[in-house]
C-alpha positions in Angstrom: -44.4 -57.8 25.9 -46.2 -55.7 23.1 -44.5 -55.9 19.3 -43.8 -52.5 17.8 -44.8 -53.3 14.3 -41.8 -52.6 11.8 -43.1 -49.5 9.6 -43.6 -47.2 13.1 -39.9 -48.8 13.5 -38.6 -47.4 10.0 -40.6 -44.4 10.3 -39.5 -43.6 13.4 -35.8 -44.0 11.9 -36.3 -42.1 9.0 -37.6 -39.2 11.6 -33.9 -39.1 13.3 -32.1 -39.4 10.3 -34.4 -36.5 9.1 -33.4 -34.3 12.3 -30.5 -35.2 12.1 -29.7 -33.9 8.7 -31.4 -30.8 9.1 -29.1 -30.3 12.5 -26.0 -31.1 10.5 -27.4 -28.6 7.6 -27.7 -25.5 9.8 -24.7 -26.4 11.6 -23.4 -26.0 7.8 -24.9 -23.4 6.6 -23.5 -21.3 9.8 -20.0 -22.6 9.4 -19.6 -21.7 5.6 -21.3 -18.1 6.8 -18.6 -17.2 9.3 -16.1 -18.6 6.9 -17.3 -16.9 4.4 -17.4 -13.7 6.8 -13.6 -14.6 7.8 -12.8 -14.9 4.2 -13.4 -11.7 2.7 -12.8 -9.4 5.6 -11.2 -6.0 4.8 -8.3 -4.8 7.0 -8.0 -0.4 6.1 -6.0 2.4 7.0 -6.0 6.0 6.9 -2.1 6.4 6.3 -0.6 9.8 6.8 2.4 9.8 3.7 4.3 11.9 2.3 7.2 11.5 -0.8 8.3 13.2 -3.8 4.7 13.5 -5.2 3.4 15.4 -2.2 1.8 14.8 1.4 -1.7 13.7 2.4 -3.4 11.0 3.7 -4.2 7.8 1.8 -6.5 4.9 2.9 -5.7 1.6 1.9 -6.9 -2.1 2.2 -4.5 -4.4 3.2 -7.6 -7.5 3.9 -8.4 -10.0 1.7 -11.7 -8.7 1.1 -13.3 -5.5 -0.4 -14.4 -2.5 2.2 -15.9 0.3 2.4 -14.4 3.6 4.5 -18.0 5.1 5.7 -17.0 8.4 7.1 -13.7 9.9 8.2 -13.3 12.7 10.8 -10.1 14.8 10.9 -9.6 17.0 14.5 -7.5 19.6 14.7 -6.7 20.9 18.4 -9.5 18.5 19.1 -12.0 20.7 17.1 -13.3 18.6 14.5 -12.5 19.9 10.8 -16.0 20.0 8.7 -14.1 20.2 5.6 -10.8 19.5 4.1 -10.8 23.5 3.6 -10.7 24.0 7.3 -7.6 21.8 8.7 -4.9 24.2 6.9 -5.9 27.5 7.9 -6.6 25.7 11.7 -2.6 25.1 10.9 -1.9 28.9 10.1 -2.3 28.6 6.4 -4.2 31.3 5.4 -2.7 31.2 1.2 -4.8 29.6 -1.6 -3.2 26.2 -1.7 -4.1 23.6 -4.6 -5.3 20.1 -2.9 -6.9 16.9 -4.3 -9.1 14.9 -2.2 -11.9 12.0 -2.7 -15.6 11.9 -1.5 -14.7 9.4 1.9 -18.3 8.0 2.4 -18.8 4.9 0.7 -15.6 4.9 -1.2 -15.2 1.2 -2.0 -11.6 -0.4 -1.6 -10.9 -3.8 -3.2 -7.9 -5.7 -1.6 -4.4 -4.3 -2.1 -5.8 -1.1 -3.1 -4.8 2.8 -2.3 -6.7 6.1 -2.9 -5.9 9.0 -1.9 -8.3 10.9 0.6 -6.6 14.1 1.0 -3.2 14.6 -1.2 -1.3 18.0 -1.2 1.0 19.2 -3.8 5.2 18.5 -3.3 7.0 21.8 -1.8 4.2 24.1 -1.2 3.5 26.3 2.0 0.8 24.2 2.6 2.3 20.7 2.8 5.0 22.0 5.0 2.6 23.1 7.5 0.8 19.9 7.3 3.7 18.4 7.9 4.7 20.7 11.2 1.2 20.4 12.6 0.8 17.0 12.5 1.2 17.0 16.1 -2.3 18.5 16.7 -4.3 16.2 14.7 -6.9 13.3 15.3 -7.9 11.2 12.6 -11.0 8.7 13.3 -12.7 6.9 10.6 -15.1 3.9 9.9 -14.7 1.1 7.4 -17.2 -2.2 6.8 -17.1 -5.0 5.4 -19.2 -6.2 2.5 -21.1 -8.2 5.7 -21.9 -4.9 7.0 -19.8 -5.5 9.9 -17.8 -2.5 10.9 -15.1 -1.1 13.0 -13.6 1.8 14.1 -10.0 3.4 13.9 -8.8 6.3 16.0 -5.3 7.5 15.7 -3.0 10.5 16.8 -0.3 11.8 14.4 1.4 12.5 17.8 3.9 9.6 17.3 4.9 10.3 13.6 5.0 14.0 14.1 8.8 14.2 14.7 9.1 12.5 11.6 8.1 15.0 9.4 10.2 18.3 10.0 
């Protein structure tokens, strides 16, 4: 029987215990990641509201971590809408209206916050027809997370339409 002399015995221990704490140090390193991807992960919406200050859309963050709405495409009889200038007269509003919106691509929202993307003025022409044509439009939009992860959100005002006459 041949005698494994004791230094190749401790070295060859000090190799596993080695592996072994780089295995358990990746294994880490990957577990705080995802958490740390769970953890901050924004939840937004592209809201249709209206109330006493007006009508329009809002996008808001309801996650726990801050995103970021990429791009946001309105259709209107499934013709998409270039600019915010072309979704009322697609409606029948042909009148100078007064409107408020914000630049949608990369427009950061930290958690619990609301912007508004597209706001209309309270009892004007134009926010009534909004209103009425809600029926006909598509909203789709993009948001990310600080991760870069993104998702996509496509909605029909179909089901709130009634809502608003």
């Amino acid at each position: 029987m041949m005698k494994i002399p004791s230094d190749q015995v401790t070295s060859f221990c000090a190799l596993i215990v080695a592996a072994f704490a780089l295995f358990l140090t990746i294994y880490e390193g990957c577990a705080t990641r995802k958490h740390n991807k769970l953890s901050v992960k924004p939840i937004m919406f592209v809201s249709f509201e209206f109330n006493e200050e007006g009508t329009g859309w809002l996008a808001l963050n309801s996650g726990v971590g801050p995103g970021v709405l990429k791009w946001l495409e309105v259709k209107v009889d499934g013709k998409p809408a270039r600019t915010w200038n072309d979704i009322l007269p697609a409606l029948g509003v042909s009148d100078c209206f007064e409107y408020t919106f914000a630049t949608t691509s990369g427009n950061v929202l930290n958690p619990g916050e609301t912007k508004r993307v597209f706001w209309l003025e309270p009892k004007s022409p134009a926010e009534r027809s909004l209103r009425e044509g809600m029926g006909r439009l598509r909203i789709r939009y993009c948001f990310c997370s600080i991760y870069d992860e993104c998702w996509l959100n496509i909605g029909t005002m179909e089901n709130v339409a009634g809502a608003f006459m």
